[in-house]
C-alpha positions in Angstrom: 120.5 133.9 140.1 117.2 134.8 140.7 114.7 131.8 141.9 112.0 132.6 139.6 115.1 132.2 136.7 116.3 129.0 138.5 112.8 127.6 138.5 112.4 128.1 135.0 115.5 127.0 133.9 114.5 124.0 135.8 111.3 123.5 133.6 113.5 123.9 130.9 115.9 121.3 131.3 113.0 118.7 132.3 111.4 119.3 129.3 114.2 118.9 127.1 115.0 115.0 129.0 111.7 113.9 128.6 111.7 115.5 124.6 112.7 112.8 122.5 111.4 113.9 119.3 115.2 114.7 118.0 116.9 111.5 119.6 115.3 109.5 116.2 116.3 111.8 113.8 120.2 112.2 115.7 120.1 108.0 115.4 118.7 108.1 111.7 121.6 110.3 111.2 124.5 108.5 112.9 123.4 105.4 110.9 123.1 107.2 108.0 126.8 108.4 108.3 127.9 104.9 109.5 126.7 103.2 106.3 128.1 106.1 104.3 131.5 105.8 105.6 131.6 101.7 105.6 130.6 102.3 101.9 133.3 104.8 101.0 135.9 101.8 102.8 134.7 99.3 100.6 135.3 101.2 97.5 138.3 102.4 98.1 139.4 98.9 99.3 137.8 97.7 96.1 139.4 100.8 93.9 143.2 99.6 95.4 142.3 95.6 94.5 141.2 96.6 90.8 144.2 98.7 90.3 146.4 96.0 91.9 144.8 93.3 88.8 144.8 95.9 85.9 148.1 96.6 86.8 149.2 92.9 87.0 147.2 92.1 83.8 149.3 94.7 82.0 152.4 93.7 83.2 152.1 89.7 81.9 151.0 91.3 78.5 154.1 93.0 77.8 155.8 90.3 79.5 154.2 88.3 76.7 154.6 90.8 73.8 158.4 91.2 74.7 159.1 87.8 74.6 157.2 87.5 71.1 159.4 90.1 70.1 162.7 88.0 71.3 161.4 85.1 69.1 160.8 87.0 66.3 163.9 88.8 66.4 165.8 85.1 66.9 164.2 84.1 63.3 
């Protein structure tokens, strides 16, 4: 490689180190998607616990209903 292109890659790269314009936005980002993706857990963990008590609440009602049934059909 030629030196002038050496030295300027040089320049190059010690400008982009001491650049840190984009290292707040790339953190704003990260944190961003961090609180996105611990918010999508909790929902779904959520989701799986409401199904988990609709599904219970369902199954003692018919419980219930069936057993009314049995007493009526006793009488």
């Amino acid at each position: 490689m030629r030196p002038a292109a050496m030295q300027a890659l040089r320049r190059l790269s010690g400008r982009l180190r001491r650049d840190e314009a984009g290292a707040v936005t790339v953190e704003w980002v990260v944190l961003t998607a961090g609180v996105v993706a611990m918010a999508a857990g909790i929902t779904a963990f959520l989701a799986d616990e409401g199904q988990a008590t609709l599904r219970d609440h369902l199954r003692t009602t018919l419980d219930q209903a069936t057993q009314t049934l049995d007493t009526l059909d006793e009488d």
